[in-house]
N, C-alpha and C positions, 0 to 999 in steps of 0.2 A: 884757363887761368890767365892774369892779366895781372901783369908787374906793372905800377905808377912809380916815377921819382919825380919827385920834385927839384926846383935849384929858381936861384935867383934873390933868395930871400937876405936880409942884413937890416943895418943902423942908419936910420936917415934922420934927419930934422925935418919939423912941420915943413910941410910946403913940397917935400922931397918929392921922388918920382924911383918907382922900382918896376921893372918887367918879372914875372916870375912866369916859369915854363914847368911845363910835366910833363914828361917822355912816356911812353906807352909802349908797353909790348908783352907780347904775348899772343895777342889775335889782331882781328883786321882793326884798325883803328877807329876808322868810318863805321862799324858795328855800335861803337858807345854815344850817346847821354854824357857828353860832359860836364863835371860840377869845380867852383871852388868853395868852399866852405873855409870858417876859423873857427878857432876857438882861444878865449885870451884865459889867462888864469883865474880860476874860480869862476869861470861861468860855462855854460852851454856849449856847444859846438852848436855857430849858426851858418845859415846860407847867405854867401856873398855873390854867386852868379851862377848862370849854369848855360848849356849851350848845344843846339838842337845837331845832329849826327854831321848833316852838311853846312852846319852853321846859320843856318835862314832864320834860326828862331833863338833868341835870348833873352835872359831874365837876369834882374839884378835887384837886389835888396837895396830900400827906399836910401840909406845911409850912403851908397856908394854910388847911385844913380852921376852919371854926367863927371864922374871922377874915377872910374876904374871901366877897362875898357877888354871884354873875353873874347879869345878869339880862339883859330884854329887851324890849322894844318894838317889835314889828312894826309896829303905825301909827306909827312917830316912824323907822323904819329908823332902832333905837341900839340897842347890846346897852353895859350900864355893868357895873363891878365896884366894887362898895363894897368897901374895905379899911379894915379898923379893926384895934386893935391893932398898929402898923405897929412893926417891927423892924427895926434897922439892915440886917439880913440881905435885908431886903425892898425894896433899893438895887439898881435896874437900868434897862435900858429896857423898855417895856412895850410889847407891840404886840398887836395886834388882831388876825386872820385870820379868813378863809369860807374852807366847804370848800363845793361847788354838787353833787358829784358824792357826796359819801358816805354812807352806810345808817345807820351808828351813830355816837357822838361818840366822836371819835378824840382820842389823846395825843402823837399822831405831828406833829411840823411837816410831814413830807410829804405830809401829810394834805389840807393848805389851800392853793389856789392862788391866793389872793387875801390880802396884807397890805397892811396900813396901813405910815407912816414912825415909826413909833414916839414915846413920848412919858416923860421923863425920870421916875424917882423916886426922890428922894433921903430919906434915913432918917436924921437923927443922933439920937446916943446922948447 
């Protein structure tokens, strides 16, 4: 089993800048696939990044490229996302996920069988 929390999330204005971290525990850290996904009201839960066990490999949805930045600490068990240049558009909740079982970083939610409870961000304009 594998406990996610999240933190870091709140209220910025366009232009803002927030780090958000996910704490892991439960198993070896370096075991997971880590993901951050959103989801804003009324829509989908999509993929915002994700990030290979030792970090060598990542992916980021076209919207966030060059403005949000996934990283990772296996001695600290926390994978963070710096988000800079934040856009109204970038108003959702944010959740963290492990995947323990998979080969490559996936874009799939059903990829991940472990999330966090998610953590708010709010964008104004």
């Amino acid at each position: 089993q594998v406990q996610l929390v999240e933190s870091g999330g709140g209220s910025v204005q366009a232009g803002g800048s927030l780090r958000l971290s996910c704490a892991a525990s439960g198993r070896t850290f370096s075991s997971y696939i880590m993901a951050w996904f959103r989801q804003a009201p009324g829509k989908e839960r999509e993929f915002v990044s994700a990030i290979s066990r030792r970090g060598g490999s990542t992916g980021y949805t076209d919207s966030v490229k060059g403005r949000f930045t996934i990283s990772r600490d296996n001695a600290k068990d926390t994978v963070y996302l710096q988000m800079i240049s934040l856009k109204p558009e970038d108003t959702a909740v944010y959740y963290c996920a492990a995947d323990l079982s998979g080969y490559v970083v996936s874009r799939r939610p059903d990829a991940y069988e472990y999330w966090g409870q998610g953590t708010q961000v709010t964008v104004s304009s």
